[in-house]
TORMAR-406616 format. One line per field, with one value per residue (C-alpha): residue in one letter; x negated, y, z; residue number from 0. Coordinates in pm, whole numbers. Each point is the difference from the previous one (the first is absolute). Example, Ala and Ser with C-alpha at 12.3 -4.5 7.8 and 13.67 -1.06 7.14 Angstrom:
2
aa <- (A,S)
X <- (-1230,-137)
Y <- (-450,344)
Z <- (780,-66)
i <- (0,1)
//
This chain:
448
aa <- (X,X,X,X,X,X,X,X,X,X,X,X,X,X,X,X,X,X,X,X,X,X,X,X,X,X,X,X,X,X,X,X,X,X,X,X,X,X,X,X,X,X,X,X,X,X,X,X,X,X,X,X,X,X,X,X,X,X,X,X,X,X,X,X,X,X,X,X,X,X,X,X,X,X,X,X,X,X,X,X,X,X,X,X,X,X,X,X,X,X,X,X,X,X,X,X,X,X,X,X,X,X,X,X,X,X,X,X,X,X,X,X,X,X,X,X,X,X,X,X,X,X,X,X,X,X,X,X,X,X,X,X,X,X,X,X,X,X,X,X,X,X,X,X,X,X,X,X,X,X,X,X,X,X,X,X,X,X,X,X,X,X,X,X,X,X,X,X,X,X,X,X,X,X,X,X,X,X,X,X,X,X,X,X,X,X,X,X,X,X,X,X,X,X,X,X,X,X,X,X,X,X,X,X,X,X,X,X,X,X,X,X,X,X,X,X,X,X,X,X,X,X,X,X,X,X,X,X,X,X,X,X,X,X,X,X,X,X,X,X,X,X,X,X,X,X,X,X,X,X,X,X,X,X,X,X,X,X,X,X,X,X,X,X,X,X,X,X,X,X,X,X,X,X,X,X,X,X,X,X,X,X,X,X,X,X,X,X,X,X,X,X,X,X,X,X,X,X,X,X,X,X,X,X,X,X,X,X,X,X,X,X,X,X,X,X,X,X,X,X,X,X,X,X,X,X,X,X,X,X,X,X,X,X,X,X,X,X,X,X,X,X,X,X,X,X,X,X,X,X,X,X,X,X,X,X,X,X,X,X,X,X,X,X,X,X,X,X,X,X,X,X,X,X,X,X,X,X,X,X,X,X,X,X,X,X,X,X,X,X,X,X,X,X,X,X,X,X,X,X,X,X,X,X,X,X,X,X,X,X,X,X,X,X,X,X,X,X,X,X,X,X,X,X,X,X,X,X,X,X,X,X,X,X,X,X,X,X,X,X,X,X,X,X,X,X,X,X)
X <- (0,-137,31,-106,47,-4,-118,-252,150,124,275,-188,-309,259,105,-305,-99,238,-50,-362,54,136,-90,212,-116,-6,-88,-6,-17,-80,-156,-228,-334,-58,336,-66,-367,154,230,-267,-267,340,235,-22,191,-99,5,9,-48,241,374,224,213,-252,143,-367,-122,316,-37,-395,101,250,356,171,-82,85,239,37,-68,-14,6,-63,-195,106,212,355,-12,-334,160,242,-175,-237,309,143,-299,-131,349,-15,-398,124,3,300,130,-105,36,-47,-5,223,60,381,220,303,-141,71,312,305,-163,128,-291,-95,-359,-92,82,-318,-192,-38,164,-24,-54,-113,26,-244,215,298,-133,-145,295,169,-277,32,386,-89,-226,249,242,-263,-122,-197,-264,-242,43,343,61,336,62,327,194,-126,73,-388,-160,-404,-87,-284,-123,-304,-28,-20,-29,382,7,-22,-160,-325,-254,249,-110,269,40,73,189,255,56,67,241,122,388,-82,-109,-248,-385,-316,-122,-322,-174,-238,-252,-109,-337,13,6,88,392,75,222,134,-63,120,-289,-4,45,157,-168,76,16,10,215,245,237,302,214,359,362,260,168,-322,-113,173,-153,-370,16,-110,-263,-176,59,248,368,156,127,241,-100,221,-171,-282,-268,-171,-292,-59,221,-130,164,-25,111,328,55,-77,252,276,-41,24,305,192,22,53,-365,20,-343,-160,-267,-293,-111,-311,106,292,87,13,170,262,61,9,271,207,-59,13,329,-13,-362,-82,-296,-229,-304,-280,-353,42,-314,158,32,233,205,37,113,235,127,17,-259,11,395,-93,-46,-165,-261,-158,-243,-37,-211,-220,-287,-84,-179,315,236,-241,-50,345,148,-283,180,363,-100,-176,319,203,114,23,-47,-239,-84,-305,-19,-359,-173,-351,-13,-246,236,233,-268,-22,403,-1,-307,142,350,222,255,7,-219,105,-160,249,-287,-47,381,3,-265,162,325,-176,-215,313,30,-353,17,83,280,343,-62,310,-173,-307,-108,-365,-41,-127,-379,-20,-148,207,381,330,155,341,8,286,-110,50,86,-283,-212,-291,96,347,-250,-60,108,-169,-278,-103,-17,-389,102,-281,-139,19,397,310,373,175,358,287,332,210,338,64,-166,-348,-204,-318,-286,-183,-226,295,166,94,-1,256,81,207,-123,-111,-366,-196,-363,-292,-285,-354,-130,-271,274,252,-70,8,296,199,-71,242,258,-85)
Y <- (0,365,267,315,272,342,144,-76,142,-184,-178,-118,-125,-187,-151,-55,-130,-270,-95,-41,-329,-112,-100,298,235,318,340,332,334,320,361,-31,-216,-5,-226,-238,4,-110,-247,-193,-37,-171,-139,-237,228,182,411,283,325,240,146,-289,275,-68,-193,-31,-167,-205,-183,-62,-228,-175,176,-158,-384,122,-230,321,312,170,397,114,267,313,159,-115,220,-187,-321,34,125,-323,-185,93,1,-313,-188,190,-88,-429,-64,-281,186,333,84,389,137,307,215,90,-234,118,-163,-341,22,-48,315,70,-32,-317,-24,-318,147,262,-288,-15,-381,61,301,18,290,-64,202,-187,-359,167,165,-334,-178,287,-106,-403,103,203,-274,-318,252,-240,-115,216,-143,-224,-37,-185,-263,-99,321,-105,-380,-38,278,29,163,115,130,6,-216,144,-124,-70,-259,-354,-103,150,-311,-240,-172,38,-407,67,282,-143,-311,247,220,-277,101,333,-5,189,-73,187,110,243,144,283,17,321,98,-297,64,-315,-70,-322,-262,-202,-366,-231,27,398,229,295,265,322,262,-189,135,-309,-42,-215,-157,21,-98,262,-229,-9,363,70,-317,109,297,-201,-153,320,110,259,115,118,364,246,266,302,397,-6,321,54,196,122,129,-165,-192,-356,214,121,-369,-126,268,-73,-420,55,210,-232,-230,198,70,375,113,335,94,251,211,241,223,247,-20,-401,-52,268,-220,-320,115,111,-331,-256,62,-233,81,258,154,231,222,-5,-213,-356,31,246,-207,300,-65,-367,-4,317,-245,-328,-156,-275,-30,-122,-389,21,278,-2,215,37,304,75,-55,-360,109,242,-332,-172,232,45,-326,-66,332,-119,-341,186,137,-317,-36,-365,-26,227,-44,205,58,-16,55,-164,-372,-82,130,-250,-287,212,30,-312,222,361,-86,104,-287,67,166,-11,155,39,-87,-332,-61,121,-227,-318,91,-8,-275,-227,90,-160,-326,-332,-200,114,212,204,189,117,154,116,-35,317,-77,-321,17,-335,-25,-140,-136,-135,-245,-138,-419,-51,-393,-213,260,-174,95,-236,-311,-75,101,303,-194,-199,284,104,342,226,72,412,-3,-143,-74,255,-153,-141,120,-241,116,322,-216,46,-299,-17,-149,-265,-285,-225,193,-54,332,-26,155,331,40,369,-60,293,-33,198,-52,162,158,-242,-267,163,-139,-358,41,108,-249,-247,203,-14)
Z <- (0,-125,245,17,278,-45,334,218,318,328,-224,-304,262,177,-337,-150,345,-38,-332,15,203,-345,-345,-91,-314,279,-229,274,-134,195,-44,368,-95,392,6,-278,154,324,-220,-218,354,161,-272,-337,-207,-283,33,-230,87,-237,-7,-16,-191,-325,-268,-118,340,33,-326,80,272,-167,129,-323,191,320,185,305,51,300,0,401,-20,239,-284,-85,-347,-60,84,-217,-303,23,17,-290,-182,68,-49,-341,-36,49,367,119,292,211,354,139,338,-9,277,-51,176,-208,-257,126,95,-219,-257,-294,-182,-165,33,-146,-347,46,110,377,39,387,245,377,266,280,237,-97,125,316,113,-65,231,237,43,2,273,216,-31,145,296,177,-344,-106,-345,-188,-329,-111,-279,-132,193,319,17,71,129,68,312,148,334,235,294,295,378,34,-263,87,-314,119,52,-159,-292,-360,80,401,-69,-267,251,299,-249,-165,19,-191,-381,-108,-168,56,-275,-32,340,-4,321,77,-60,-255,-379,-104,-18,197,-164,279,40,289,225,-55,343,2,227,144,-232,-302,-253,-122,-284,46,-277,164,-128,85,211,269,-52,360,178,-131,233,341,-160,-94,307,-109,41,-291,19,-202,-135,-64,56,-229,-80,-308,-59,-322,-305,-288,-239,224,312,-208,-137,303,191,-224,11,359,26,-215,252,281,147,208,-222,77,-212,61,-290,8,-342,118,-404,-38,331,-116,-319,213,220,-294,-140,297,150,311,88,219,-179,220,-97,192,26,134,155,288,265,170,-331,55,385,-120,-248,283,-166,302,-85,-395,-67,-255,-164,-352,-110,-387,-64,-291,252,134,324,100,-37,209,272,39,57,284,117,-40,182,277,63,2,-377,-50,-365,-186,-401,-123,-371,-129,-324,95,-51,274,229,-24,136,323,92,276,139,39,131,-272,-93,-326,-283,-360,-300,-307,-221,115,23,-373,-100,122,-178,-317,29,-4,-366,-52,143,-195,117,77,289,159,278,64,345,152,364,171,159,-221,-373,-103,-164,101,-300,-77,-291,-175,-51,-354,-95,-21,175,188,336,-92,2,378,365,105,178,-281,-241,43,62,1,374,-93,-66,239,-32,145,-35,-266,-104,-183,-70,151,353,182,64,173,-194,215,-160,-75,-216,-319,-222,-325,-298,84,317,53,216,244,3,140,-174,43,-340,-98,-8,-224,-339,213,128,-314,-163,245,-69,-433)
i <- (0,1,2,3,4,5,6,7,8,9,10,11,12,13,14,15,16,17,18,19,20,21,22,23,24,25,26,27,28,29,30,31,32,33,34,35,36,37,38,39,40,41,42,43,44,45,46,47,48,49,50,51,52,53,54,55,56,57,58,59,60,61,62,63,64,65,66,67,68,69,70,71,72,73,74,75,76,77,78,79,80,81,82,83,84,85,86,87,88,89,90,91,92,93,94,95,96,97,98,99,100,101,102,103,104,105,106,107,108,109,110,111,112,113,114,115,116,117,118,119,120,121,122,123,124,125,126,127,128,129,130,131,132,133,134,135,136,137,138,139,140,141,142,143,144,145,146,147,148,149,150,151,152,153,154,155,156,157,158,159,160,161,162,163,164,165,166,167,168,169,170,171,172,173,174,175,176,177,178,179,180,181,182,183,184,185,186,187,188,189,190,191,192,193,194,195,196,197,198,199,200,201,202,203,204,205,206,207,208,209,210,211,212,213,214,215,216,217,218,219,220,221,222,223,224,225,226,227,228,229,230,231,232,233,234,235,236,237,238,239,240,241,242,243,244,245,246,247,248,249,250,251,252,253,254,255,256,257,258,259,260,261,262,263,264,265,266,267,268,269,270,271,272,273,274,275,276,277,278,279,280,281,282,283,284,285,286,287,288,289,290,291,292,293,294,295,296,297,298,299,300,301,302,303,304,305,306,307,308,309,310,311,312,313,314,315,316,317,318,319,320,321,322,323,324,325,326,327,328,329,330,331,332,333,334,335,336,337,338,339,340,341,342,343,344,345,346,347,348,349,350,351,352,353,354,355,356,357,358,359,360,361,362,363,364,365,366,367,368,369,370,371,372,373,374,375,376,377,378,379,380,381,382,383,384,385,386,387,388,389,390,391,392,393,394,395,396,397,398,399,400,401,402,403,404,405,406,407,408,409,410,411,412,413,414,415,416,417,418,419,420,421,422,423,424,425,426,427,428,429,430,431,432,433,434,435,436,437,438,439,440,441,442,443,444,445,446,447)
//
């Protein structure tokens, strides 16, 4: 498969990241030689420093036999313009990041006769995974397949927990009555992402993903060594365009949302807009501001600021004052390795979000969903078993699975079923994984 990126920012890394584990045809294009530097000492991808824009430059790397391409630079008029161009230039199918939300919903405008097959809006899917997040208060992290029949959780361990010094084996035979299967654990301090065997021990602190069916979501909560709690009075700092979406999401279903806005001119034009917020100017920062505003009343703050460190620095703020769930919006990747660390429940970066969505166009197979796992650089797919696939031969345990990858859990006919060694995987069947990215290519090919 020929791809080629056009971008070499925090999106089009991520991508290219991804696809270098593969025998994929990766092009990346970019204007900044330090990035595709950075890209060629790190990645197996090919790079070509030029506008993607240049019909010239486009047709000396082959756009007319390219199966993708992938226009995420940080322009949405530049995004578009390679789109069209390259679906006019020969390429099967475009993707481009845009930055108007309106775009994707219900418009007017057909799109795909131009030549952009399929758009994404970075704030879009994180205000959508700020709202996911609100509604599991307890996990730092959940991602739903199949409209919440499984869900995948995750949270960080802390002293209350009785896992903590169990082994995954130990632990399932102590919790037998409640369904659920361990899935990926990240130790702190510890780059390497755990994938759980028997004989693996969960320890204080670890940060632990669990594979859940809706019907035990409730019963998982002791055995984190948390209690499940409602949110309803939540604050948001910053007006931008994931604040508004995220405002707005939240209303609709009956969240009290105030939300803090530095500009006296943008918060003006929010409260016009957002009719059940209460919008108020003034600088988040203000800790006078916040108590005025009973900051130790809200459940939940989220700070989505242009500026990573001021999203950071004020969720430790809101929990020092007794918020109980606090989501920091940051732009830096490396952050997000550092969130079990700091004491923020949740850091998301719309980038990375963005980058996941789109990789589920790539991948071979029939995939449905497609999630990243914040802290972890692996996948969560959701396949659709094909007949005759190779993961239809034998139970589970007898499959030769690879060691980087795990069943996360079956539906079969609108029903979750957990995916222990016995089982017997059919045609039809709709099948979560989490798989590591060195083991991707492996584990397609069951499902093939």
């Amino acid at each position: 498969m020929k791809i080629i990126i056009a971008g070499a920012g925090d999106v089009g890394f991520h991508l290219a990241k991804l696809l270098s584990y593969e025998s994929q045809d990766t092009y990346i294009i970019d204007f900044d030689g330090d990035k595709l530097n950075y890209i060629n000492n790190h990645l197996d991808v090919i790079t070509k420093k030029g506008d993607a824009t240049s019909i010239q430059l486009l047709k000396e790397i082959g756009i007319s036999s390219a199966d993708l391409l992938i226009a995420v630079t940080d322009s949405q008029n530049t995004n578009f313009t390679i789109s069209v161009i390259g679906k006019s230039l020969g390429a099967k199918k475009t993707i481009a990041r845009i930055d108007n939300p309106e775009f994707l919903n219900e418009c007017e405008v057909d799109f795909s006769k131009f030549g952009l097959d399929f758009m994404i809006s970075p704030q879009e899917l994180a205000a959508n995974e700020i709202k996911m997040l609100l509604n599991q208060s307890s996990f730092n992290d959940t991602v739903e397949f199949e409209s919440g029949l499984f869900n995948v959780m995750g949270t960080t361990l802390n002293y209350k927990s009785p896992l903590v010094d169990l082994t995954v084996k130990e632990a399932k035979q102590k919790f037998s009555k409640v369904d659920f299967i361990t899935i990926a654990i990240k130790r702190e301090n510890v780059s390497q992402t755990i994938i759980p065997r028997g004989d693996t021990v969960y320890e204080l602190d670890d940060q632990v993903y669990f594979s859940v069916p809706n019907y035990s979501m409730k019963d998982l909560y002791p055995i984190i060594g948390r209690k499940q709690f409602n949110i309803k009075n939540v604050m948001i700092l910053g007006g931008s365009s994931i604040g508004e979406k995220t405002a707005r999401n939240l209303c609709q279903d009956n969240f009290k949302v105030k939300l803090i806005e530095k500009d006296r001119e943008k918060a003006e034009t929010l409260a016009e807009t957002l009719n059940n917020t209460l919008v108020i100017n003034g600088d988040g920062r203000d800790l006078e501001l916040l108590e005025e505003e009973n900051i130790r009343e809200t459940d939940a703050f989220i700070a989505v600021t242009g500026n990573s460190e001021t999203n950071i620095m004020s969720c430790l703020v809101a929990k020092s004052k007794g918020v109980k769930k606090t989501i920091a919006l940051v732009e830096n990747m490396d952050y997000i390795d550092i969130s079990q660390t700091i004491g923020i429940q949740s850091l998301i970066n719309k980038k990375l979000i963005a980058a996941s969505n789109i990789f589920k166009h790539i991948r071979k197979g029939k995939i449905l969903e497609l999630a990243n796992l914040h802290n972890i650089d692996a996948e969560v797919f959701e396949f659709e078993v094909k007949a005759k696939a190779k993961v239809t031969e034998k139970p589970i345990k007898d499959l030769r699975f690879p060691r980087e990858a795990v069943f996360g859990g079956v539906i079969r006919d609108g029903k979750a079923l957990m995916s222990f060694g016995d089982m017997q995987i059919k045609d039809g069947d709709k099948v979560i994984v989490f798989c590591l990215p060195e083991a991707i290519s492996t584990v397609e090919k069951f499902f093939n």
